[in-house]
C-alpha beads as a LAMMPS data file, in Angstrom:
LAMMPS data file: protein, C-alpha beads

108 atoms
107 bonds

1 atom types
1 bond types

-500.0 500.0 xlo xhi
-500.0 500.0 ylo yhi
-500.0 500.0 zlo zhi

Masses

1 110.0

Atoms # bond

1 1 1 -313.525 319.168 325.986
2 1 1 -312.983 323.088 325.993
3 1 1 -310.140 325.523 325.290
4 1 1 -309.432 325.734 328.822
5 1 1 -307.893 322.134 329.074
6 1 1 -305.388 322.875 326.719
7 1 1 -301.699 323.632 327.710
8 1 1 -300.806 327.552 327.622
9 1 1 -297.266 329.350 328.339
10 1 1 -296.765 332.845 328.369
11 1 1 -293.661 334.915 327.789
12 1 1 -292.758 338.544 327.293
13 1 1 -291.212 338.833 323.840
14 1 1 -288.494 341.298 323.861
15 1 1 -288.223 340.923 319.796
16 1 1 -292.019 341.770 319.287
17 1 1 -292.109 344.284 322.665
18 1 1 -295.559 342.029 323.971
19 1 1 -296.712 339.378 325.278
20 1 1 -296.684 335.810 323.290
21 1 1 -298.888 332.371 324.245
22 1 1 -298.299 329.684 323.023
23 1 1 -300.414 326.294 323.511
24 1 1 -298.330 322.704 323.454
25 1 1 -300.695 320.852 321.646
26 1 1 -301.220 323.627 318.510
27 1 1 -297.565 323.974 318.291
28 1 1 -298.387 326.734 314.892
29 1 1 -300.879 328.712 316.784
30 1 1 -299.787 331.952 319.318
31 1 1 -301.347 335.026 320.315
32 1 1 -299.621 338.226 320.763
33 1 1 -300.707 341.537 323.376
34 1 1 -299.848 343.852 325.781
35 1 1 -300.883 342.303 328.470
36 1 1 -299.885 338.734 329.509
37 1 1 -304.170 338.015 330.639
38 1 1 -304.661 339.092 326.687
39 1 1 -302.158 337.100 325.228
40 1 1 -303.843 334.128 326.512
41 1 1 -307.558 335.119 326.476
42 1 1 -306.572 335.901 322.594
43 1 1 -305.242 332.410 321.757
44 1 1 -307.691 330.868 324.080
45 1 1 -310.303 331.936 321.431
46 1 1 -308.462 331.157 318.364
47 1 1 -308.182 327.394 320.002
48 1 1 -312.061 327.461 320.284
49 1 1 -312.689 328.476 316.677
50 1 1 -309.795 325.323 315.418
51 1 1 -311.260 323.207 317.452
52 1 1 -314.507 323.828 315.967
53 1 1 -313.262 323.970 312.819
54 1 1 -312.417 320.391 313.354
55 1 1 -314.725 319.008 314.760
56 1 1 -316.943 320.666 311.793
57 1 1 -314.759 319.434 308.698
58 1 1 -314.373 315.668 310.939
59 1 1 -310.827 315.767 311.477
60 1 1 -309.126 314.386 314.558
61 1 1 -308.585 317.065 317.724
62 1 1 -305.307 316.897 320.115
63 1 1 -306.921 315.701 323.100
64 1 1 -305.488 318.097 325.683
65 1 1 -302.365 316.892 327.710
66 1 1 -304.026 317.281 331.128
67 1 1 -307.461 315.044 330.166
68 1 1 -304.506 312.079 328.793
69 1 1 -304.049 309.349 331.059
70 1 1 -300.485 308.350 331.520
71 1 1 -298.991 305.015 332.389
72 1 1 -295.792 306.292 334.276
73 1 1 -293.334 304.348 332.030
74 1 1 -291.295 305.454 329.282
75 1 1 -288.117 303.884 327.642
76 1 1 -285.191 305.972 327.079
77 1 1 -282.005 305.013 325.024
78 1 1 -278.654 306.284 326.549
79 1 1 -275.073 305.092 325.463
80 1 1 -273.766 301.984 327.141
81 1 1 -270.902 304.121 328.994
82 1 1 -274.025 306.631 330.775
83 1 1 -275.826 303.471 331.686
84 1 1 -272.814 301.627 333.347
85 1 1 -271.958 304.834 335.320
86 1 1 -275.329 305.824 336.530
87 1 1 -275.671 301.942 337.598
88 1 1 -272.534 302.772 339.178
89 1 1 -274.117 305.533 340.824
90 1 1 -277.080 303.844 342.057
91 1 1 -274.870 301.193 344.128
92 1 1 -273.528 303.443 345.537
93 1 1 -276.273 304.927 347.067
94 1 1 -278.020 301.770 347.490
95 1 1 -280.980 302.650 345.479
96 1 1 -281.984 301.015 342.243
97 1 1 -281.467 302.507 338.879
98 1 1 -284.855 303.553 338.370
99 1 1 -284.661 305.154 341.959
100 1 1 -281.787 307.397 341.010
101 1 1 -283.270 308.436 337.128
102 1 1 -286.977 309.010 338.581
103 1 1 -285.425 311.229 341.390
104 1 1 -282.726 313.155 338.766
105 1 1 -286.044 313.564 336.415
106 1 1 -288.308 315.093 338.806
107 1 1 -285.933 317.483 339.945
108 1 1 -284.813 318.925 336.266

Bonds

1 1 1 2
2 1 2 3
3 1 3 4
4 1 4 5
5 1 5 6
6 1 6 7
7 1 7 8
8 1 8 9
9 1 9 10
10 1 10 11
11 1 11 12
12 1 12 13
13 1 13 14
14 1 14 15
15 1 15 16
16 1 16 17
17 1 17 18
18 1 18 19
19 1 19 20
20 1 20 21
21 1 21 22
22 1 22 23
23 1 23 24
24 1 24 25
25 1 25 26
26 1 26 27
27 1 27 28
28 1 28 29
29 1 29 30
30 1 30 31
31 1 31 32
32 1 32 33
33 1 33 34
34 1 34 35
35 1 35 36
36 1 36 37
37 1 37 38
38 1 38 39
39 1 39 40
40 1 40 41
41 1 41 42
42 1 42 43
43 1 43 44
44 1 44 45
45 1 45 46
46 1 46 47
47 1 47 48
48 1 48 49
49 1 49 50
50 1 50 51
51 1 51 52
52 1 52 53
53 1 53 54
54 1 54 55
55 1 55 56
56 1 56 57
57 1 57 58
58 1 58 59
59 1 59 60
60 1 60 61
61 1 61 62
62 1 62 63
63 1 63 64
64 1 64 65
65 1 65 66
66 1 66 67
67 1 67 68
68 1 68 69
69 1 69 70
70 1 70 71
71 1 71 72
72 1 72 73
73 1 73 74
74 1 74 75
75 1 75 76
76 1 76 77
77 1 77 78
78 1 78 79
79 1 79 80
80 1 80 81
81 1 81 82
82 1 82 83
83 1 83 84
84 1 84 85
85 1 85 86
86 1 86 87
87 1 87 88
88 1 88 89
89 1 89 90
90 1 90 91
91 1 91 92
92 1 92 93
93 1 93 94
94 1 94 95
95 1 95 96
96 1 96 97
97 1 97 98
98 1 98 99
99 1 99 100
100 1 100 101
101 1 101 102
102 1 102 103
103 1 103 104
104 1 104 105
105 1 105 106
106 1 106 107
107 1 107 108
């Protein structure tokens, strides 16, 4: 596993006038340059070194979000009422329940 595999965004900051990256699974780490290709070569490196770090000391490491294997299924909670309507919903367009969320989820 290498730094590369790890989830990066990058964003202008207009508070601190450069660029910011961030990385989803080291929520307290971000990098901050000019340019938006330093930004994330910066953090990129500072990933490396934690991840080093431990491995060295034995402590666990996020295992990147793109190397995770992912069943497809999740359970979500929603107040009666919302469930009743989008069921509703679904009849109406003659799809089933899970159609109509999977289809509203992969558009948002």
């Amino acid at each position: 596993m290498t730094a590369d595999h790890y989830t990066y965004r990058v964003h202008f900051s207009a508070a601190d006038g450069e660029y910011v990256a961030t990385v989803a699974e080291f929520a307290s780490l971000s990098w901050l340059d000019s340019s938006p290709a330093g930004a994330l070569l910066g953090l990129m490196q500072v990933v490396t070194d934690v991840v080093e770090d431990l491995r060295t000391s034995g402590e666990p490491v996020p295992a990147p979000l793109a190397d995770r294997e992912y069943s497809g299924k999740f359970m979500v909670r929603i107040p009666p009422e919302a469930h009743r309507r989008l069921a509703i919903e679904a009849a109406e367009q003659h799809v089933s329940l899970n159609r109509l969320i999977a289809d509203r989820l992969a558009v948002a």
